[in-house]
KOLDREN-683532 format. One record per residue: x, y, z of N, C-alpha, C in turn. Coordinates in steps of 0.001 Angstrom, whole numbers, plus 500000, padded with zeros to 6 digits. Last residue first. Layout:
REM residues N
SITE    nxx    nyy    nzz   caxx   cayy   cazz    cxx    cyy    czz
SITE      X      Y      Z      X      Y      Z      X      Y      Z
...
***
This chain:
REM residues 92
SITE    nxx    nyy    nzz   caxx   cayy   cazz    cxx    cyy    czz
SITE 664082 898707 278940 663374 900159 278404 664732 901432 277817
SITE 663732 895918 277079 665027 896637 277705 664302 897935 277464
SITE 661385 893240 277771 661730 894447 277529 662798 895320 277767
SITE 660384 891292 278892 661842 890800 278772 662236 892408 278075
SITE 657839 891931 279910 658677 891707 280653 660097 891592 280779
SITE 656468 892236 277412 657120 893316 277974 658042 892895 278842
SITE 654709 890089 276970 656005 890028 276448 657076 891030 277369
SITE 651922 890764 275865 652547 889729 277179 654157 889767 277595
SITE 651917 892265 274261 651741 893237 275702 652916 892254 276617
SITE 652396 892324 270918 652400 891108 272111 653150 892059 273902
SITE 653066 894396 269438 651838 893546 268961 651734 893086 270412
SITE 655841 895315 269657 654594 895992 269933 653484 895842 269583
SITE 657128 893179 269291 657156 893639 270918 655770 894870 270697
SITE 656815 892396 266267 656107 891577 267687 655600 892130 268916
SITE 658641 895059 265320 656833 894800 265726 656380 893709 266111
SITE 660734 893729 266538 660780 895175 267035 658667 895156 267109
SITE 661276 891433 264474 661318 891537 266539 660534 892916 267078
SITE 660961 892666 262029 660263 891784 262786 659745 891450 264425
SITE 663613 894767 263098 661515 895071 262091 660873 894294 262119
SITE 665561 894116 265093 665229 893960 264048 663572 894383 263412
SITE 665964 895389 267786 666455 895991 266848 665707 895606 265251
SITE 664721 894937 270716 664032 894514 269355 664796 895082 268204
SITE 666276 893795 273691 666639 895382 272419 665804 894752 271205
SITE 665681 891770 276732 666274 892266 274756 665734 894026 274559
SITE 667299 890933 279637 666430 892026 278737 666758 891698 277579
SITE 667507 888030 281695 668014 888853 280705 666656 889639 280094
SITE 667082 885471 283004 666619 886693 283548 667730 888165 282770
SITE 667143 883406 281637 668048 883571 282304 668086 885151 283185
SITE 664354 882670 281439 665032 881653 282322 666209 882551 282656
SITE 663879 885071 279848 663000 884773 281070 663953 883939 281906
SITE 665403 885256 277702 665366 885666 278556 664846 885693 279725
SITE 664330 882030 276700 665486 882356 277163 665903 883265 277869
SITE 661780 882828 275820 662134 881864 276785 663278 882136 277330
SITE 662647 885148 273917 661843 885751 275073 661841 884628 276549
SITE 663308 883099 271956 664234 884034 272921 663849 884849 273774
SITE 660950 881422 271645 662609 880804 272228 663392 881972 272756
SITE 659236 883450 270598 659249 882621 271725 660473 881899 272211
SITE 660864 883852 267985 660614 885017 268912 660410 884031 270716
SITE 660724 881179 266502 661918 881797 266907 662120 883065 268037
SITE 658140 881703 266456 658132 880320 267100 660146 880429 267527
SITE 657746 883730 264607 657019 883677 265771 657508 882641 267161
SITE 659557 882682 262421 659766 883695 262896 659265 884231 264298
SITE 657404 880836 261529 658295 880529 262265 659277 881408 262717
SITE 654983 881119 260338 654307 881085 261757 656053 880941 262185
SITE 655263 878886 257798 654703 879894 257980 655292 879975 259526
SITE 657919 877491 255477 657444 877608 257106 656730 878666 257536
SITE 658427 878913 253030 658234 877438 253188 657181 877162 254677
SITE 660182 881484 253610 658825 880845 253169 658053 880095 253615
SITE 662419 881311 256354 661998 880355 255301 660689 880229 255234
SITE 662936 884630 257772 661987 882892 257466 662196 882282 256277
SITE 665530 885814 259823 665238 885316 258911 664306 884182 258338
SITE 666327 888504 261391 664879 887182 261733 664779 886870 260706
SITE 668596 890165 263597 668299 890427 262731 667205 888449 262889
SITE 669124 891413 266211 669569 891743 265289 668948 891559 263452
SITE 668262 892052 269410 667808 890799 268582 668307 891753 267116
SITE 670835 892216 271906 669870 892747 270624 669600 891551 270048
SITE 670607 891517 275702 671081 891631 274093 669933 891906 273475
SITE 671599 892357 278893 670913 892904 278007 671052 892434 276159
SITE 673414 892026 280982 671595 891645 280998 671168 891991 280056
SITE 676043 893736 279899 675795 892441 280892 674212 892585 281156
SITE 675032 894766 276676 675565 894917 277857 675199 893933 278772
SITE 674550 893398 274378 674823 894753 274113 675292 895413 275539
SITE 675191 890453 272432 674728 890993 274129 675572 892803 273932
SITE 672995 889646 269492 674594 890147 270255 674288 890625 271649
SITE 671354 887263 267305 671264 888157 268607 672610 888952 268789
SITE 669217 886296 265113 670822 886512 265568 670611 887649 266869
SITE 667246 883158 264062 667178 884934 264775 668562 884958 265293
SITE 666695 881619 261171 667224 882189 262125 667194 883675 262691
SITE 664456 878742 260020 664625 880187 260189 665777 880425 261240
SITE 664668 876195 258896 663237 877130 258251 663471 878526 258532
SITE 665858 874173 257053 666330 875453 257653 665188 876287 257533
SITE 665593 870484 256513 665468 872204 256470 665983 872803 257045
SITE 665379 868024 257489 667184 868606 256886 667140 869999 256258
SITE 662989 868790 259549 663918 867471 258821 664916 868057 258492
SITE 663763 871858 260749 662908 870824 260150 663137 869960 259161
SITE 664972 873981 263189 664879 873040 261523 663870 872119 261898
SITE 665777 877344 263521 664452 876748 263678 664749 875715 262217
SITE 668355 878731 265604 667980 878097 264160 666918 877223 264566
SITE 669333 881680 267354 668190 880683 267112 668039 880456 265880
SITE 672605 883144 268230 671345 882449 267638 670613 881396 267666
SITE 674734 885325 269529 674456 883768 269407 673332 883571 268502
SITE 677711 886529 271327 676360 886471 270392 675619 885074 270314
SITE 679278 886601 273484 679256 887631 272741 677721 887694 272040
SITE 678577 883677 274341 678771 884736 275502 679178 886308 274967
SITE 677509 882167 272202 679321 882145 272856 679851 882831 274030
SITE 675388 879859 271686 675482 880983 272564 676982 881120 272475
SITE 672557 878687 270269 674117 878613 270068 673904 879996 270513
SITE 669670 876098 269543 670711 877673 270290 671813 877345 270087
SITE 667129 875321 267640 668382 874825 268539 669071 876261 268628
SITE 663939 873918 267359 665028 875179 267781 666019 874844 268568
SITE 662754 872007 265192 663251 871997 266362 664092 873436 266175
SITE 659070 870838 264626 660155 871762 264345 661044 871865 265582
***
């Protein structure tokens, strides 16, 4: 499965494909300079586990770029409070 990004410097997203699928997207918006929302986590059925595998790309991402998230979405939101490891990219 591949995750590909798209950033504009307002918003952006994670699309998770597979062969000429679409298994999932996470939408983001930057809510202040270091900081964006994860907005909203869409799965394709089809693909178990990929909503998870979309969460890791943007927790990657904040890490490399040394950015916070906002869990806004009900998916994102209960990861962050399943997964301790995580906190780091936490916006308190």
């Amino acid at each position: 499965m591949e995750i590909l990004h798209h950033d504009d410097g307002k918003k952006g997203h994670f699309k998770a494909i597979e062969g000429d699928k679409e298994a999932g997207i996470m939408t983001y918006t930057y809510a202040t300079p270091g900081i964006f929302t994860i907005e909203h986590t869409i799965g394709n059925p089809e693909f178990k586990g990929v909503g998870l595998k979309l969460l890791d790309r943007a927790v990657a991402f904040a890490r490399e770029k040394n950015l916070k998230i906002i869990p806004q979405c009900p998916f994102a939101h209960k990861m962050f409070e399943r997964k301790p490891e995580i906190h780091d990219v936490l916006a308190s």
